[in-house]
ZAMARGU-4260 file (C-alpha; in steps of 0.2 Angstrom, whole numbers, plus 5000, padded with zeros to 4 digits):
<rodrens>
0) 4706/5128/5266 | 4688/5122/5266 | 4682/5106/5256 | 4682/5101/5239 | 4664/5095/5238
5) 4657/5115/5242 | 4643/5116/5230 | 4647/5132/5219 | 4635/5132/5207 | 4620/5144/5220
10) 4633/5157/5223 | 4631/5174/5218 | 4644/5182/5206 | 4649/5191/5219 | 4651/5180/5231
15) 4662/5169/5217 | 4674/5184/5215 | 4677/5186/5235 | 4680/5165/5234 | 4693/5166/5224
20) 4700/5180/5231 | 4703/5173/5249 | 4710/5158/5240 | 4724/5170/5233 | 4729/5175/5248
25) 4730/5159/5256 | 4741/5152/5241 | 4753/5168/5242 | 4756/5165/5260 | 4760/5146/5257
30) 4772/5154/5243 | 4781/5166/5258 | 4782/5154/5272 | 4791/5142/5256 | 4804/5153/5253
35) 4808/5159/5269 | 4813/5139/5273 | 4831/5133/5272 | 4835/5122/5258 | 4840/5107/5269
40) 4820/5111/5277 | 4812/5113/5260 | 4818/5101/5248 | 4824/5083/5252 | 4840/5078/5246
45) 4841/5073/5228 | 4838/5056/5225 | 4849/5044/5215 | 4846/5037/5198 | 4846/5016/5199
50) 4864/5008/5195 | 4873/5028/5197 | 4888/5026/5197 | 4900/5032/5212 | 4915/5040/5210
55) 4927/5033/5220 | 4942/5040/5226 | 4959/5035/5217 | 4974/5031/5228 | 4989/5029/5214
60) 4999/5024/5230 | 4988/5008/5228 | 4995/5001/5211 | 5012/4996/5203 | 5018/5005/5188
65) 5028/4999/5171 | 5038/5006/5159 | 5031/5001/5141 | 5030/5007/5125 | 5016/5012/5111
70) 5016/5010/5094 | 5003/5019/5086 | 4993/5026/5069 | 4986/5042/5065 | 4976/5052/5052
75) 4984/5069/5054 | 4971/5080/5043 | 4961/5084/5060 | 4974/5090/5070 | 4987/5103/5074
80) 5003/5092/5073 | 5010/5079/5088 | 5016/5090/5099 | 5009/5099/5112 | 5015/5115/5117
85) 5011/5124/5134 | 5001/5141/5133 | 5002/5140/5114 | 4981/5137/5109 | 4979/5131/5093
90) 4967/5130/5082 | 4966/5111/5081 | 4970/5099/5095 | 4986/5090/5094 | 4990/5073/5094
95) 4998/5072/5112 | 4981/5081/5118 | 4969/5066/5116 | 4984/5054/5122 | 4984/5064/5135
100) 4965/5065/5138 | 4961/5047/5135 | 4978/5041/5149 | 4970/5051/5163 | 4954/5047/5161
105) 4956/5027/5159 | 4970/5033/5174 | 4984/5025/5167 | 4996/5040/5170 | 4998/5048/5187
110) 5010/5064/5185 | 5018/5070/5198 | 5015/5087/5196 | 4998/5094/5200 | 4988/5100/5186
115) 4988/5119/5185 | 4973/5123/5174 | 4959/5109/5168 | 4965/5100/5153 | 4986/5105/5155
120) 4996/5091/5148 | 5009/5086/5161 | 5021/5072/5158 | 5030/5075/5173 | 5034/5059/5182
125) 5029/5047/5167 | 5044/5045/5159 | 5036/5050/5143 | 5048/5050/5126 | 5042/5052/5109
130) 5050/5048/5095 | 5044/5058/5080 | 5036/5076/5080 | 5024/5075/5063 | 5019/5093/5058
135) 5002/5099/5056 | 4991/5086/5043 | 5006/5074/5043 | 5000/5055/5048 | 5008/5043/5055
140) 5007/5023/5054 | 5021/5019/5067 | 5023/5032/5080 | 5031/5026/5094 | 5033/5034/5113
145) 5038/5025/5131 | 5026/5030/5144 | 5026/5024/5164 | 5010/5017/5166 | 4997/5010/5178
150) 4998/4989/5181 | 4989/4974/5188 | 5005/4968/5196 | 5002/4967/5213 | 5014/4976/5223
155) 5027/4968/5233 | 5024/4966/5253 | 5039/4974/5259 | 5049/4988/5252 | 5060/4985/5240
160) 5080/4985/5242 | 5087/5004/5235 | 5099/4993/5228 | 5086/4983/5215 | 5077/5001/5209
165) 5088/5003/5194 | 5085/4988/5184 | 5073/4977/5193 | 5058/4984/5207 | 5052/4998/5203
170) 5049/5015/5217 | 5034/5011/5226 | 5039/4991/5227 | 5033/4982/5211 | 5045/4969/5199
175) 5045/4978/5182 | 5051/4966/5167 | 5064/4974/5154 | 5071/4966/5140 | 5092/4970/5137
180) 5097/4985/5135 | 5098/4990/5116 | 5115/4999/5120 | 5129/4988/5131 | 5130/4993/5150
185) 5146/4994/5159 | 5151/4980/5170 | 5150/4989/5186 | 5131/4993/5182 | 5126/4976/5178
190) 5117/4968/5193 | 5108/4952/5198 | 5090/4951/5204 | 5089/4938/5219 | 5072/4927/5216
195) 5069/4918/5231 | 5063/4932/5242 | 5048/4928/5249 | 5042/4945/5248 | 5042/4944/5228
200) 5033/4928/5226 | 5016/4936/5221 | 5022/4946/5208 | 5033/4934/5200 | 5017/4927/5198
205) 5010/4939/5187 | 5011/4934/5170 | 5015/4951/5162 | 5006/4950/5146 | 4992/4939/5149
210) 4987/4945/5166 | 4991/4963/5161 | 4978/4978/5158 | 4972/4978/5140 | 4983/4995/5137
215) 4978/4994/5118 | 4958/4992/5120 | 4957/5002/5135 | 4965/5017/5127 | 4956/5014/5107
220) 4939/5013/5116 | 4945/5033/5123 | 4954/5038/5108 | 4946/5047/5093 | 4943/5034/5077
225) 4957/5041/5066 | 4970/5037/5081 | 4971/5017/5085 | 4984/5009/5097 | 4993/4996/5086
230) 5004/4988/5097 | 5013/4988/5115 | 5030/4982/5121 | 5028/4975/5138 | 5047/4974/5142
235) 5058/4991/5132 | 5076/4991/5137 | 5080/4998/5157 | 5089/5013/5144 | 5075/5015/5132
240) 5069/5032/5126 | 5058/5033/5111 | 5068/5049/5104 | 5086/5043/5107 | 5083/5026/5108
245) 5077/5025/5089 | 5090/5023/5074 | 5079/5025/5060 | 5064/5033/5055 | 5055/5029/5037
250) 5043/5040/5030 | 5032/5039/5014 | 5028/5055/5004 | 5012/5047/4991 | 5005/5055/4974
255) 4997/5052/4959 | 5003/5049/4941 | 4997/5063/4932 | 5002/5074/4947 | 4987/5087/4943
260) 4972/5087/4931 | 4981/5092/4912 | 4971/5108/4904 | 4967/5102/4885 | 4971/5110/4870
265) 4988/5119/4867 | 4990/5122/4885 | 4992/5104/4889 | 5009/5106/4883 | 5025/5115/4887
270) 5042/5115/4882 | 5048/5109/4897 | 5040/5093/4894 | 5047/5088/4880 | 5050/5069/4880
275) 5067/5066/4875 | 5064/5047/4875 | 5052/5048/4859 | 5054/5061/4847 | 5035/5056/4839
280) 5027/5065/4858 | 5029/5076/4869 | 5024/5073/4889 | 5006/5084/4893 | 5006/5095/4910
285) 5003/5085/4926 | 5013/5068/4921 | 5027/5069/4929 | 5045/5061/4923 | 5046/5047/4935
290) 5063/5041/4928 | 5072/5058/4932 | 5064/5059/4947 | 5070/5041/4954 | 5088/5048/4948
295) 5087/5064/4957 | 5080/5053/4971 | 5095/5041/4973 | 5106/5057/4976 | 5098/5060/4994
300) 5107/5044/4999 | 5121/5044/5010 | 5127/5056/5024 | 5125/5073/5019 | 5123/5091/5023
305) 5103/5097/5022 | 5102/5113/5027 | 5095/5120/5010 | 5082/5106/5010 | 5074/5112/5027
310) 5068/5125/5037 | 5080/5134/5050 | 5073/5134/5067 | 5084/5149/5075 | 5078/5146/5093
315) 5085/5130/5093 | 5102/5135/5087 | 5108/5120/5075 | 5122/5120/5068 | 5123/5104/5063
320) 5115/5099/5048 | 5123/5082/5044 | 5109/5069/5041 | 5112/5051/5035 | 5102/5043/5021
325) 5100/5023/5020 | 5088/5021/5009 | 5078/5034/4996 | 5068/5029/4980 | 5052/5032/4969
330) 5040/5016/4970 | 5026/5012/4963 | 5009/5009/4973 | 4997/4993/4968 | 4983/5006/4963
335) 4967/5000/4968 | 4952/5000/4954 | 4947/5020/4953 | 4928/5024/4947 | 4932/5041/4936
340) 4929/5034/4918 | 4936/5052/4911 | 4954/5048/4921 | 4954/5033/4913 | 4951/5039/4896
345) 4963/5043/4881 | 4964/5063/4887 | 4971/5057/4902 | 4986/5048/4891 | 5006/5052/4897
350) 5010/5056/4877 | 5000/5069/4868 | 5007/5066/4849 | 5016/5079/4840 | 5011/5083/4820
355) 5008/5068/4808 | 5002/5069/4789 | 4982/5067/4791 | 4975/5050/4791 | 4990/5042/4794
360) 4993/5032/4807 | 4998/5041/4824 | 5016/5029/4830 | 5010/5035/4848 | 4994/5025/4848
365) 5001/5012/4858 | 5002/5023/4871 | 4986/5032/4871 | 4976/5018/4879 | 4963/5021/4891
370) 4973/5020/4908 | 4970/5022/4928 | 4980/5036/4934 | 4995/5027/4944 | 5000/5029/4963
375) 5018/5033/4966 | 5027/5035/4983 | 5043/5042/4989 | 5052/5030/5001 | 5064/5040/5013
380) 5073/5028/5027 | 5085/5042/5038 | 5094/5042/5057 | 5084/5058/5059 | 5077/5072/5051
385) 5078/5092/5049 | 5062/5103/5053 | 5054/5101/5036 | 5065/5090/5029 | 5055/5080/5020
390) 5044/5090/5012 | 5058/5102/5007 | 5067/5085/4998 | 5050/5081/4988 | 5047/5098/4982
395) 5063/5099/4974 | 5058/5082/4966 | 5042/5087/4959 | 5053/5102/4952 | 5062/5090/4942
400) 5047/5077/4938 | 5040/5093/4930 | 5056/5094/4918 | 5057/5113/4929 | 5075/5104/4936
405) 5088/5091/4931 | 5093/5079/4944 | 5110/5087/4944 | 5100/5100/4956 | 5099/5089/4969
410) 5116/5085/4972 | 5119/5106/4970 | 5111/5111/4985 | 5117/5097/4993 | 5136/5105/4990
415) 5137/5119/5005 | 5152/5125/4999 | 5146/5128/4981 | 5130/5133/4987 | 5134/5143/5003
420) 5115/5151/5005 | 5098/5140/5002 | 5088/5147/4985 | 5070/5153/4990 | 5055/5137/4986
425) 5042/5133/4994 | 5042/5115/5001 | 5028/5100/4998 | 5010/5100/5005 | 5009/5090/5021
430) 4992/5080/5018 | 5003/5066/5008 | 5015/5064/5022 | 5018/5048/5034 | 5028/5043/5045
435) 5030/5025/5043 | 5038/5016/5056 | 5051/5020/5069 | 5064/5006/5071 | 5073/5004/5086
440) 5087/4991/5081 | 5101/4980/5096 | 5118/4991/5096 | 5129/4987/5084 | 5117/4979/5071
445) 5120/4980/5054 | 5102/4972/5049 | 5092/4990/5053 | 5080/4977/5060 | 5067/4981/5075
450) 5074/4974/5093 | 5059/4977/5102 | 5046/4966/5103 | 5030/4970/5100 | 5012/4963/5104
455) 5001/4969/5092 | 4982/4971/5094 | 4973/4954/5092 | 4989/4943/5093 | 4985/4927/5096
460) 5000/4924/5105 | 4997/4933/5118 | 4978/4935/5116 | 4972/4917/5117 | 4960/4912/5104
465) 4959/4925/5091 | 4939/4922/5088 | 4937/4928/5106 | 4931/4944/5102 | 4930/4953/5120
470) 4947/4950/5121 | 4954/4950/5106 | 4952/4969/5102 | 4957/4968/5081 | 4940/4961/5072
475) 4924/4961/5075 | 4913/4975/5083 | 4923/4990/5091 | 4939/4980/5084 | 4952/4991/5076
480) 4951/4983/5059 | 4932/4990/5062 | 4937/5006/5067 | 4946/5009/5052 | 4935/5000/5040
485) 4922/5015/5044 | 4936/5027/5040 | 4939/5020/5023 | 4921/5018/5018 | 4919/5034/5023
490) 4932/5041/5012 | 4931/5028/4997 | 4910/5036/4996 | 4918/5053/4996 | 4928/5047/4982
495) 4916/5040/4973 | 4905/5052/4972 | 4917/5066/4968 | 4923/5053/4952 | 4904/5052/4948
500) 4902/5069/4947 | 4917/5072/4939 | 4910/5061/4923 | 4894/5070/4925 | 4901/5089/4923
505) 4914/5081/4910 | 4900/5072/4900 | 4889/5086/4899 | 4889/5098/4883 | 4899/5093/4870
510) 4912/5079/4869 | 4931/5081/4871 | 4932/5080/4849 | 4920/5090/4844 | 4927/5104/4852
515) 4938/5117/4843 | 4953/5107/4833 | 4951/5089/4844 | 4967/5083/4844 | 4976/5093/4832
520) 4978/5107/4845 | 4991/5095/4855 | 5001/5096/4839 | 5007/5115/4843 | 5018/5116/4855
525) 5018/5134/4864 | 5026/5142/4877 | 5015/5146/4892 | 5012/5162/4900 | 5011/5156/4917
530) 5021/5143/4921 | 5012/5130/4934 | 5021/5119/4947 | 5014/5106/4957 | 5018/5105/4977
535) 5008/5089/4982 | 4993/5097/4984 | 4974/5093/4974 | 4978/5109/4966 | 4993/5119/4955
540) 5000/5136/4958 | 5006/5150/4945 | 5021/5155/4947 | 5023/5166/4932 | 5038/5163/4921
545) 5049/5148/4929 | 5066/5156/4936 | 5077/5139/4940 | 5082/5136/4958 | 5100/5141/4955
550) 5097/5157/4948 | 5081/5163/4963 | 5085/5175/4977 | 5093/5167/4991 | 5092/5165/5012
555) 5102/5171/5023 | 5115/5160/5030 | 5111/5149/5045 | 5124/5157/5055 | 5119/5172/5052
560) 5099/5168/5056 | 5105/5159/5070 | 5115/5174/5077 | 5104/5188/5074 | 5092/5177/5086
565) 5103/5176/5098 | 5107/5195/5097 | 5086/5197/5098 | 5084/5189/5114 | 5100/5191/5120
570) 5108/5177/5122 | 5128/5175/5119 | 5135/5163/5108 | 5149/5151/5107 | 5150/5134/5108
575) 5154/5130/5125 | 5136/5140/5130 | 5127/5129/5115 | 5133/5114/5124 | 5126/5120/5141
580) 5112/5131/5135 | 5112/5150/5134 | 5118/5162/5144 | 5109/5178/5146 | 5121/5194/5143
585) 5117/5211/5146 | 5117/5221/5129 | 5127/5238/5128 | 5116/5255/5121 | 5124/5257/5106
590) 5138/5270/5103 | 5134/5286/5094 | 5151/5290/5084 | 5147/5305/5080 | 5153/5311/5093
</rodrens>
């Protein structure tokens, strides 16, 4: 190509055009000769950004390994239930998902079985165990699995003896600590760990808490915000499993007191709600009888037969429905101030009053002050727990806080031989349900107490100062009192706001008794045509005209669900197969008799 400093501005037009032309030319064959070139010839190779970091390969064959176990919290409203189910997609991840996701990639985990598609949970080779399986929208505050995980212990110089595996040394050479067994071994298992080999003085030299990986920071600076590692046992029994392992489970079922928002007029009042208490009122919809309801729940207690406060799960094949109560009770929450003026005022009182003479004084006036709606819980410690059980157990409960049921019903359908088949109701919302701890007490215990020791996040025990906030992991910036903090601001706006506005849309037009008859139109008590019932939820369903659980269509039996299963898939039962699984049969046409 010629020079730049060609003067143009003497040329003809026509010599211009034939200029530019010749320059096309040469700029289409520079194109051509470009493309024709291999891409190692025509481009150099991509240049690094400053500080990339490489990714290195990771040898698990490198690193020692502990069994330990997690206690940890979750908001259940975001996702599908716990558990994980293979080739079942949901909607929603699951609980396990992002415990899954957040292990392998701080590689914490390393399963033994290879991964078949991107993202598959695999717990093979981890000695994974969870305790409980929450259901979709269920929370948690004390979950609990055991989990085989990666450590900083170094590893042991020589193999270990085959001899040690079981209580002491782990497969691949590494000292494991483990606290005593929460059940008694036998004497011939019992065995002795022989300190003074030389080959075990670096890693008896590991302290196993304060030189150990961070497993709670590590895996809440991975996690989602509503899930937060509480607390780790560095030493679970050599026979721990957080499913078998665990003795008790507590959960906590929480609502409000009125239950539901009370229409005005006559249809704030029912019948059903008359106060039998005081003969000067009568109890408004959506205030619930927390009296009966604390009778009908100290009838639960005990060991007992649930089947008609649960939901039959027919490929599992239960047949035993026995489930043993410690501790069950209506309690009242410490409510924190609410910002709703109009749920604090005098509409929102338990007792409407029934008919006085006019101007006189109303005897129910003591209890019409303005009042913050109450928080009210149902405590439920249990060995174990039916699919549903809970929320089937508080349903029924909310049947009787609504004067819909006696207590006396409870202890009905908990009587099998009176009540052979389970009447048709629909169980609790799950938004209010947690699971509140997971005790794991010594063999033998009478106390119910926890055995295990925890070391919780930002214990300054094992943690070292607590102000040190690197290493701390509790306060301060990406602490998990932070974490959560966010969390509940969050909500507490939302529900500010929505009480705001609720005083806005209740405040406008005119006032509550101005309208038609005020408060003389709670002095008419009428029957309602449509009878509401309240299942947890923000909201009430019409059900029509109430028809009493004893008296509703009922289920099929359980033997009968649980055969007609079995027949479906074919599968033969009996109880030898149910105690080593199913057999499958080979099902006969059927026989035409008419023949």
């Amino acid at each position: 190509m010629e020079s730049n400093g060609i003067d143009y501005t003497s040329w003809s037009p026509e010599k211009l055009v034939a200029r530019v032309s010749a320059l096309e030319k040469q700029l289409q064959k520079a194109n051509e000769r470009y493309r024709s070139q291999s891409p190692s010839e025509s481009s150099s190779p991509p240049r690094q950004p400053k500080n990339a970091r490489v990714e290195r390969e990771f040898d698990p064959s490198k690193y020692s390994t502990r069994l330990i176990a997690l206690k940890f919290a979750y908001l259940g409203q975001r996702y599908n239930g716990f558990e994980h189910h293979a080739n079942n997609k949901t909607p929603l991840p699951t609980i396990e998902e992002e415990m899954w996701k957040a292990l392998m990639k701080a590689r914490l985990i390393f399963p033994t079985e290879p991964l078949v598609t991107e993202g598959e949970v695999n717990w093979e080779g981890c000695d994974y165990s969870k305790c409980g399986r929450t259901d979709k929208g269920v929370s948690a505050f004390g979950q609990v699995i055991g989990i085989r995980v990666r450590s900083n212990r170094p590893l042991s110089k020589e193999a270990s003896e085959p001899g040690l595996e079981k209580e002491s040394v782990t497969s691949n050479g590494s000292v494991e600590t483990a606290s005593p067994p929460l059940q008694p071994l036998e004497d011939d298992f019992a065995m002795s760990l022989e300190l003074n080999d030389a080959t075990l003085d670096e890693p008896l030299a590991f302290h196993p808490t304060h030189d150990e990986v961070p497993y709670a920071q590590v895996l809440n600076r991975l996690l989602p915000p509503d899930i937060r590692i509480l607390a780790w046992c560095p030493a679970p029994p050599v026979d721990f499993s957080a499913r078998f392992s665990c003795r008790e489970r507590r959960y906590r079922y929480f609502f409000t007191q009125p239950a539901f928002n009370p229409s005005l007029g006559t249809e704030a009042v029912s019948q059903q709600s008359r106060n039998s208490r005081n003969s000067n009122a009568i109890r408004r919809e959506g205030w619930l009888d927390i009296a009966a309801m604390k009778a009908a729940a100290k009838r639960f207690e005990g060991l007992h037969d649930f089947r008609h406060f649960c939901k039959v799960d027919a490929s599992k094949q239960i047949d035993n429905f026995k489930r043993r109560i410690f501790h069950s009770e209506i309690r009242e929450v410490d409510p924190a101030s609410e910002p709703a003026a109009y749920i604090s005022g005098s509409h929102f009182s338990e007792f409407a009053p029934l008919s006085t003479s006019k101007g006189a004084p109303d005897s129910t006036s003591a209890t019409a002050q303005p009042q913050t709606p109450k928080l009210y819980m149902f405590v439920l410690h249990g060995s174990a727990f039916l699919w549903h059980q809970v929320r089937h157990m508080i349903a029924v409960l909310f049947l009787v806080g609504q004067g819909l049921e006696s207590p006396e019903v409870v202890s009905q359908l908990l009587d099998i031989k009176a009540t052979s088949q389970k009447p048709i109701y629909e169980m609790a919302e799950d938004a209010p349900l947690v699971l509140w701890d997971c005790i794991f007490p010594r063999e033998g215990s009478t106390s119910r107490e926890d055995a295990l020791e925890w070391i919780y996040v930002g214990d300054q025990r094992f943690h070292g100062d607590p102000r040190d906030v690197k290493g701390n992991g509790k306060f301060g910036l990406g602490g998990v009192v932070d974490d959560v903090w966010k969390i509940w601001r969050q909500k507490k706006m939302d529900e500010v706001l929505a009480g705001i506005l609720l005083n806005v849309v209740v405040g406008q037009g005119k006032d509550l008794d101005e309208g038609a008859g005020g408060e003389e139109e709670y002095r008419t008590i009428v029957k309602t045509t449509s009878q509401k019932v309240y299942h947890g939820g923000d909201s009430v369903r019409l059900k029509g005209k109430y028809v009493p659980l004893m008296e509703r269509e009922r289920t099929e039996s359980v033997e009968t669900i649980n055969a007609r299963y079995a027949m479906r898939k074919g599968f033969e039962q009996g109880e030898v197969v149910r105690d080593s699984g199913f057999r499958q049969v080979t099902l006969l046409p059927p026989v035409d008799e008419t023949a």
